[in-house]
N, C-alpha and C positions, 0 to 999 in steps of 0.2 A: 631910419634903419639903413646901414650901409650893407650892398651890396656886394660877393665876390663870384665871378663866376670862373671854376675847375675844369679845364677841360684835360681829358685823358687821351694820349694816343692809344690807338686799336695797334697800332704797326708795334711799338712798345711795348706792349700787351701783349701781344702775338710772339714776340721773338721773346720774351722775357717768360714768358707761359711753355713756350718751345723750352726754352732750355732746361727750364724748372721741369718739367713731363721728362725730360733725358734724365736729369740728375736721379727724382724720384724711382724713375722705372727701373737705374743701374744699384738703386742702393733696395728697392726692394729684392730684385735679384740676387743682390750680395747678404740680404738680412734671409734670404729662405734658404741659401745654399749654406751659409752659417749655421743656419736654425736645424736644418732637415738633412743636412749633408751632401744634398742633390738638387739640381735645379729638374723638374720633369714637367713637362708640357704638351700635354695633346691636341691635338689642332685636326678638327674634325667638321665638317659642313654645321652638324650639330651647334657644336660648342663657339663656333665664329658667330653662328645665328642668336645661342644665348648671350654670348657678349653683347652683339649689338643690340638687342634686346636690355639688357643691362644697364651700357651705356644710356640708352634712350629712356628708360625708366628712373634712373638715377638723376640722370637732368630734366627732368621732371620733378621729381623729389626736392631736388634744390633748390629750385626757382621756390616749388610750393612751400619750401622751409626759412624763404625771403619774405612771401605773401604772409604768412604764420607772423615771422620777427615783424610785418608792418602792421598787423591785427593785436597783438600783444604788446610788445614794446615802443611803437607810435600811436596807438588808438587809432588806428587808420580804419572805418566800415570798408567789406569787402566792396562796397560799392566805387569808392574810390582807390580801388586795386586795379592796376592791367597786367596781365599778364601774357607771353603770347613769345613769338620768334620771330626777328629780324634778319631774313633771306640775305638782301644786302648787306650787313656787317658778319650773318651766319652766326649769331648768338642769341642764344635764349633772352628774355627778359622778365622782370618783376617792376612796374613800376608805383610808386604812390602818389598818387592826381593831386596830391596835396601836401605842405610842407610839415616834416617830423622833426622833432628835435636831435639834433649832433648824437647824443650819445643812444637815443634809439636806433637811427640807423647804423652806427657801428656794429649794435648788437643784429639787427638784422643783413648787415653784410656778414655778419662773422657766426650766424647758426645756421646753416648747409656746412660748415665744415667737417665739423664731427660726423652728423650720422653718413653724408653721403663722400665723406671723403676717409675718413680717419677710421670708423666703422668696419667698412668693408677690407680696405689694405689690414688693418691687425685679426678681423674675423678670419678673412685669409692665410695670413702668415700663422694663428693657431689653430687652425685645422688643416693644412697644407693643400691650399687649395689654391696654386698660383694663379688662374685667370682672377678668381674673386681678389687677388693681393695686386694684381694688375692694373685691375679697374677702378683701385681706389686709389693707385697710383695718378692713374692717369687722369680722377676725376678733383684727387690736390691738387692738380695743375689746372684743374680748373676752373679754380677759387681762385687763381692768380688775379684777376680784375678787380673780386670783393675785395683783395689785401691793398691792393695798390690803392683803391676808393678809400678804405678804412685811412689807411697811412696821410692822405691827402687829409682828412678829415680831421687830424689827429693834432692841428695847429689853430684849430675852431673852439670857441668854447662852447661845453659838454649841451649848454642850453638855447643857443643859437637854432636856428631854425635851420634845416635842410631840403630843398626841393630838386629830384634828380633828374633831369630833360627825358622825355616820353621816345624820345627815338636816340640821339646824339652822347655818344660816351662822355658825358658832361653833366657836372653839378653845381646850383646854385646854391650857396649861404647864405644868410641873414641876418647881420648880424647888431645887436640892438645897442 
């Protein structure tokens, strides 16, 4: 079994996440003032607190919609799931204690998109509700990691084995 091991920059990640969060947040802004004719925003102790709220619940929701993709489409028992937040890099994580195959975890890097990113920003823009079109903006930018992992993966074949490092923006293959 030949070995490859992926390693991802965070700084890469970060500035390439950065830009993608600008782009998203200036073309949601430009798809409501299209859509609604007005951009309106209230900004209120309240509604800063339901955001943050939001945000935090929502990355929650994604990590647990990673955990989901590793229970479903890798047979992974929750037992060998971690889950949990990484202070030092300041990212949520999802990991699987054991190797899934290529195209399971594609699917599991790529199902947190919709509900917790795609969801919210179009829920938003048809009821005009810009914080909710906000936060789904700014929570597609934060799929930016799963895309760049997916992409990495996407030169593996589909039946290779995958194991993602338990702390380190880094993946091993396996390739038979």
């Amino acid at each position: 079994m030949k070995e490859h091991v992926v390693k991802i920059s965070m700084l890469k990640v970060q500035v390439f996440g950065g830009l993608v969060s600008l782009l998203t947040l200036f073309l949601t802004l430009t798809l409501h003032s299209m859509i609604h004719g007005e951009i309106v925003l209230t900004v209120t102790f309240a509604s800063i607190g339901w955001f943050l709220i939001g945000v935090f619940g929502f990355i929650f929701l994604h990590e647990f919609f990673h955990l989901l993709g590793f229970k479903l489409f890798g047979k992974v028992g929750l037992n060998d799931i971690k889950w949990g937040f990484n202070l030092k890099m300041m990212v949520a994580h999802t990991h699987a204690k054991k190797p899934i195959p290529v195209h399971a975890m594609k699917k599991a890097l790529f199902l947190p998109f919709i509900p917790t990113g795609m969801l919210p920003l179009l829920i938003g823009l048809s009821i005009n509700e810009l914080g909710l079109s906000l936060l789904g903006a700014i929570l597609i930018s934060g799929c930016i990691g799963d895309f760049i992992l997916y992409q990495k993966l996407r030169s593996f074949d589909n039946h290779s084995l995958v194991m993602d490092h338990p702390t380190k923006p880094q993946f091993t293959v396996f390739e038979r």
